[in-house]
C-alpha positions in Angstrom: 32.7 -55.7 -3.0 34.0 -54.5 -6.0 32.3 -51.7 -8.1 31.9 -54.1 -11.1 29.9 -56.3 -9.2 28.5 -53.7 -6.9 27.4 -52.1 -10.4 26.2 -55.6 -11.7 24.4 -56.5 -8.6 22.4 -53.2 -8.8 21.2 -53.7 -12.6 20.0 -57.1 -11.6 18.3 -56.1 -8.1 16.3 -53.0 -10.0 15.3 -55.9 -12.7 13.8 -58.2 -10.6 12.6 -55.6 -8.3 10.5 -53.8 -10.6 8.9 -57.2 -11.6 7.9 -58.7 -8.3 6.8 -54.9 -7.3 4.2 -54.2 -9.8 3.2 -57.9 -9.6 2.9 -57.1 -6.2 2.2 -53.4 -6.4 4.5 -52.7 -3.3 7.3 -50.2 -2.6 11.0 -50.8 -3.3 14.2 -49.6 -1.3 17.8 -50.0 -2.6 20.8 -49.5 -1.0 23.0 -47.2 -3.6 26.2 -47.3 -1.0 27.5 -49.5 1.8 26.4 -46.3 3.2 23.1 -43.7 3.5 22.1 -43.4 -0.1 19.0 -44.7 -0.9 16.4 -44.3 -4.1 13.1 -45.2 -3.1 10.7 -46.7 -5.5 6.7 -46.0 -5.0 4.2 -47.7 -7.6 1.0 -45.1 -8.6 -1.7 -45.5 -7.0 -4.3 -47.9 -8.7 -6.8 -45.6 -10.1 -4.6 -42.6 -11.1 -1.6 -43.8 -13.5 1.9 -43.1 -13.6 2.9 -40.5 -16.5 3.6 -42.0 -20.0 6.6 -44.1 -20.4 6.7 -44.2 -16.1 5.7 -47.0 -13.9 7.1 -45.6 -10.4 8.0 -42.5 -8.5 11.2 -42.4 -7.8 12.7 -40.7 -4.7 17.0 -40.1 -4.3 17.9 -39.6 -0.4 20.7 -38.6 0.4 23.0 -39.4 -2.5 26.5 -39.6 -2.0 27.8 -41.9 -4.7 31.3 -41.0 -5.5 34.4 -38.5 -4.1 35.7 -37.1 -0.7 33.8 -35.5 1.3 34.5 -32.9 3.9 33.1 -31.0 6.8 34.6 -27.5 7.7 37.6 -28.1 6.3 39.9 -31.5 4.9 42.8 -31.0 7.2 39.4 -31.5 10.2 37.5 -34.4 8.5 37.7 -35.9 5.5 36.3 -39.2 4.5 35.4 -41.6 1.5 33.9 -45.0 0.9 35.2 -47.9 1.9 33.6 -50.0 -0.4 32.5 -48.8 -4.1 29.6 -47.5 -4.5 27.0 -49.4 -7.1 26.7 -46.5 -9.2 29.4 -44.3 -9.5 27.3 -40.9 -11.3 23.8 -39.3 -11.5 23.9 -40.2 -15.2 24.4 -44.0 -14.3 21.8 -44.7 -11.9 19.3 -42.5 -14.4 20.5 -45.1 -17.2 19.7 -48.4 -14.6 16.5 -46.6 -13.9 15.5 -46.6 -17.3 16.5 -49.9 -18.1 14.8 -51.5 -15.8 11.2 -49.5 -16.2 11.9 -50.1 -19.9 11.9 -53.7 -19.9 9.4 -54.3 -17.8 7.0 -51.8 -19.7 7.2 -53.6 -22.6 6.2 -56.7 -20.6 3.2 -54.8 -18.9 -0.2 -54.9 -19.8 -0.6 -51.6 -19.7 -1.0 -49.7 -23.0 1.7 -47.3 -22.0 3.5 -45.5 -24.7 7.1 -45.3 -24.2 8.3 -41.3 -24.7 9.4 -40.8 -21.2 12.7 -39.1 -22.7 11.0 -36.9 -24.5 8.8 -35.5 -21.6 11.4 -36.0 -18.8 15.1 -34.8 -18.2 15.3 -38.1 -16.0 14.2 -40.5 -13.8 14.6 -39.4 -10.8 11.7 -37.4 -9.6 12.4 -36.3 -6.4 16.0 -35.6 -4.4 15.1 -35.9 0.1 18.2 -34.6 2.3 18.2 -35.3 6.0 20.8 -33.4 6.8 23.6 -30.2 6.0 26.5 -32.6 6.9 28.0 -33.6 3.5 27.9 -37.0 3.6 24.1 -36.7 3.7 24.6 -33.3 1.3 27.3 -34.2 -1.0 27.5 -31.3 -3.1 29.6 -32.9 -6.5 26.8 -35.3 -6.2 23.9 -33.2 -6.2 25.2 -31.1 -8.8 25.0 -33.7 -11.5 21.3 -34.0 -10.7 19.4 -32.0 -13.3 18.0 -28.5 -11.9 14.2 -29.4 -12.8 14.4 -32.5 -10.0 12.4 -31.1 -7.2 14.3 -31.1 -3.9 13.2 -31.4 -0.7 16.0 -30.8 2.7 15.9 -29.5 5.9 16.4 -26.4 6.5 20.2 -25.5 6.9 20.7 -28.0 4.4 18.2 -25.9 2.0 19.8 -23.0 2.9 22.9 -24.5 1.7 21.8 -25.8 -1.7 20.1 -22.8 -2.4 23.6 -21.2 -2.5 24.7 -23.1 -5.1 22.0 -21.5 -7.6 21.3 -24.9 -9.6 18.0 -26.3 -8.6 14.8 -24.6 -9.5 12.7 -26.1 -6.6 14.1 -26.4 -3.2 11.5 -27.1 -0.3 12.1 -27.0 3.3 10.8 -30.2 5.4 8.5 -29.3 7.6 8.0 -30.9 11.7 5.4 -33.5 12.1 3.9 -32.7 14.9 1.2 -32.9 17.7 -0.6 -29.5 16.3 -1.4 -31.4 13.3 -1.4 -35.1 13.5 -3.3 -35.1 9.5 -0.6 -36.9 7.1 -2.3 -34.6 4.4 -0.5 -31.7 5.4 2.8 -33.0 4.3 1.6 -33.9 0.4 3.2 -30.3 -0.3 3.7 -29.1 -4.0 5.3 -30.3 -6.5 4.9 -33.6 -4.4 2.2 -35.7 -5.8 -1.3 -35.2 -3.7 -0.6 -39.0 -2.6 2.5 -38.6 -1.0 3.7 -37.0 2.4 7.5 -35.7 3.5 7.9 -34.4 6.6 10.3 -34.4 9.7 10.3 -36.0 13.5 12.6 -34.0 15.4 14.2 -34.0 19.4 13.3 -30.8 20.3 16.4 -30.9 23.0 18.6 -31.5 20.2 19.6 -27.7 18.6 21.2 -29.5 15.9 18.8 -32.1 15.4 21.3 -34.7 14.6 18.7 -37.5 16.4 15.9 -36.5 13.6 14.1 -38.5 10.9 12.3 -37.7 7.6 8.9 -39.5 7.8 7.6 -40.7 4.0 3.9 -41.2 4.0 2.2 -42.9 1.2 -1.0 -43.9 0.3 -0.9 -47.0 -2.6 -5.0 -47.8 -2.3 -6.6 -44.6 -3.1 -8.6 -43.6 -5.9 -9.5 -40.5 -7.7 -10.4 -39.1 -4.3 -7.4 -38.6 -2.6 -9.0 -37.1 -0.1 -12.0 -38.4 0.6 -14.3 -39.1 3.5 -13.2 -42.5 3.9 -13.1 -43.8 7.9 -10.7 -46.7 6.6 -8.3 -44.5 5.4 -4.6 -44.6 6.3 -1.3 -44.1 4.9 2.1 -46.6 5.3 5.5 -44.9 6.7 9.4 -45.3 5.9 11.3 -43.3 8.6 14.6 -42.7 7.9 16.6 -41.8 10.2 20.4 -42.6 9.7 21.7 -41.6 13.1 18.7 -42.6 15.1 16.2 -41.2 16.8 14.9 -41.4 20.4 11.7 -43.9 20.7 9.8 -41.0 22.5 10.1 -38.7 19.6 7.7 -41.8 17.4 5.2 -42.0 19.5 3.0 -39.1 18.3 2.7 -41.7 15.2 0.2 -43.4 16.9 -1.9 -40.8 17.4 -1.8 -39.5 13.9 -5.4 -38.5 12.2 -5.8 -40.4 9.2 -3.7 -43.2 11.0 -0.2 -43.9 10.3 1.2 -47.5 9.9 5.0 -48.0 9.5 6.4 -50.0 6.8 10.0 -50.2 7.7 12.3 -47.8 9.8 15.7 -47.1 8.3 18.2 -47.2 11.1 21.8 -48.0 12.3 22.8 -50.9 13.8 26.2 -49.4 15.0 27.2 -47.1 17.8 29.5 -44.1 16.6 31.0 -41.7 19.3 33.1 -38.5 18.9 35.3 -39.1 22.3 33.8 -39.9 25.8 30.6 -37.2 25.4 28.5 -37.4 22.0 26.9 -40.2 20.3 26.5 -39.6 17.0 25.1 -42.8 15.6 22.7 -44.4 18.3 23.1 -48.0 17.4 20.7 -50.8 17.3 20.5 -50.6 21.4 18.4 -47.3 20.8 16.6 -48.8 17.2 15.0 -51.8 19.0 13.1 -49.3 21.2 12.4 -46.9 18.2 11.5 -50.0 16.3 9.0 -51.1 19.3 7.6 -47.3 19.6 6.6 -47.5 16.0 6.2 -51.0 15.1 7.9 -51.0 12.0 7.5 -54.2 9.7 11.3 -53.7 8.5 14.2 -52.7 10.5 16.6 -51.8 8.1 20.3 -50.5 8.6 21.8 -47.6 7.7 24.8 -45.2 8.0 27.1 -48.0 8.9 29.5 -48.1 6.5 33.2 -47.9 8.3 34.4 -45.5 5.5 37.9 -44.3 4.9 39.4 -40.9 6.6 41.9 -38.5 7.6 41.9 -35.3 9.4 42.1 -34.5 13.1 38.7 -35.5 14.2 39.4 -38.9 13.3 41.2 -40.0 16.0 38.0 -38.7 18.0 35.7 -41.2 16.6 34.8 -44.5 18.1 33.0 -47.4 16.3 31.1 -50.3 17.4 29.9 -52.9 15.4 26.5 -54.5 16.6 23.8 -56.6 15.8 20.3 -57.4 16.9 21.6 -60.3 19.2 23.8 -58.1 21.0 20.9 -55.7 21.7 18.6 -58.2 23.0 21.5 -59.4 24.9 22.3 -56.2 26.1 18.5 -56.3 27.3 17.9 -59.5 28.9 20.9 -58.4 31.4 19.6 -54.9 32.0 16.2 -57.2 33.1 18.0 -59.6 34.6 16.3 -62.2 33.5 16.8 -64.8 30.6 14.0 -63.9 28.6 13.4 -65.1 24.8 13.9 -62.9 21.6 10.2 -62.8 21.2 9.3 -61.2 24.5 11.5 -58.3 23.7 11.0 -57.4 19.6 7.9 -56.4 18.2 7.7 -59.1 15.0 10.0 -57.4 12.4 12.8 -58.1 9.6 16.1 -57.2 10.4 17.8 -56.6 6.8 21.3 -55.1 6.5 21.5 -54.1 2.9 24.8 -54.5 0.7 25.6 -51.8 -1.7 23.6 -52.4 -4.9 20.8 -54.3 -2.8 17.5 -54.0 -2.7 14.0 -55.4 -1.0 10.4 -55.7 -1.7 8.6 -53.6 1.0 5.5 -55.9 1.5 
């Protein structure tokens, strides 16, 4: 896909997004790469109000949109996209962003004045990286991102950004974990009280490659964010773009308000470096993950077959999969011939083009 059309197919994607979500007052997730960069769209609550001139919050993960992009060093690994990205700059997706809230504001009902660029540098309100490698922590990238945007990271990757001495507010992600199953611990400031970020880690894995970053939301409260209400629960998006183990989702289930997930960002493709590591787990491991958690959407990520050089790259080993050959897979492992609906929990398997986008209903 071209970037003209990558770039076309984004501005019409946020437009008719944004429509069908506040109709529908539901989530949104677009693809900015073939890759792992995603902006996340949450409506305000019903009952509190976005600021004026704002109709979502608007979350960047792990933005990578233009430019090489190295680890260690370029003569070890150096790679860039494959296919165009749909916006090519901070300041473009911040000009798509406002488009689109613009035009449907002055279609809302809402008596909402318009002076958001008087009372906001941009758009974006909030920048979420998963890891310190720098596809996930593209430094040119982040730099164009105005230093008032909030950013949450894990911790090498904070340590990292805090290096760089732009951003103001850098927060490290903390575990979700069985000492405190409560969702409410994660709504951290400067995050609004309605939102959660936190991480699901392997605690075998030292580097935590096999991690996720675990949004929770809440879209039904009321002025009591908090309150005493039995009903109560939040909706998930676990992102996690070189998989995570199904074991390490389970504690969702446990959670205290209780935790449903929404969708579960995930790779469909198996990436090795030579005979011993995995680095992407492939759709083999996210059927199980999807199962452990029940996710409504299985939705791919990190499976882009980008361009490179350097001497890791002969090291790296690529294979393309889809859901059919992980059921596959499955019914030999059983040995039986069993059906596609005795093995997957009921869920949408999406694989997002660059400049897509979908309703999370």
């Amino acid at each position: 896909m071209a970037y003209d059309e990558a770039s076309h197919q984004l501005q019409r994607e946020l437009h008719n997004s944004v429509k069908r979500a506040m109709k529908a007052h539901r989530p949104v997730l677009t693809h900015l790469n073939a890759d792992t960069s995603w902006l996340l769209q949450l409506p305000y609550p019903h009952g509190l109000g976005p600021p004026s001139g704002r109709l979502f919050y608007n979350i960047l993960i792990d933005p990578w949109l233009s430019g090489l992009q190295s680890d260690f060093a370029s003569w070890f690994s150096t790679q860039w996209h494959a296919i165009p990205s749909s916006v090519q700059s901070i300041a473009e997706l911040d000009e798509r962003l406002d488009c689109a809230e613009k035009t449907d504001l002055m279609k809302s009902s809402r008596d909402v004045k318009d002076d958001s660029n008087k009372t906001r540098p941009s758009f974006i309100d909030l920048v979420v990286i998963s890891h310190e490698f720098t596809d996930h922590m593209h430094q040119p990238t982040l730099l164009e991102i105005d230093p008032a945007i909030p950013v949450f990271a894990t911790q090498k990757a904070a340590n990292s950004i805090r290096s760089w001495n732009h951003f103001t507010s850098i927060s490290v992600i903390e575990h979700f974990s069985e000492k405190d199953l409560d969702w409410h611990r994660t709504c951290v400031r400067p995050l609004p009280e309605w939102i959660g970020i936190s991480r699901l880690v392997t605690n075998w894995d030292a580097m935590y490659l096999h991690s996720a970053i675990l949004f929770t939301f809440n879209l039904d409260v009321d002025h009591n964010i908090h309150g005493m209400d039995d009903d109560e629960f939040a909706e998930a998006i676990i992102y996690t773009p070189h998989g995570i183990l199904a074991d390490d989702l389970r504690l969702l289930s446990r959670a205290a308000p209780s935790i449903r997930t929404l969708a579960l960002l995930h790779d469909y493709n198996e990436v090795d470096l030579g005979i011993l590591t995995r680095l992407n787990l492939g759709i083999h491991n996210g059927l199980k993950a999807q199962r452990a958690c029940k996710a409504k959407y299985y939705i791919g990520t990190h499976d882009e077959a980008k361009e490179g050089k350097g001497i890791l790259l002969p090291f790296l080993r690529r294979k393309e999969l889809t859901v059919e050959d992980a059921l596959e897979k499955e019914q030999g492992e059983n040995g039986n011939a069993a059906t596609h609906s005795e093995h997957a929990v009921d869920a949408k398997f999406l694989a997002l083009a660059s400049g897509e986008s979908v309703l999370l209903e």
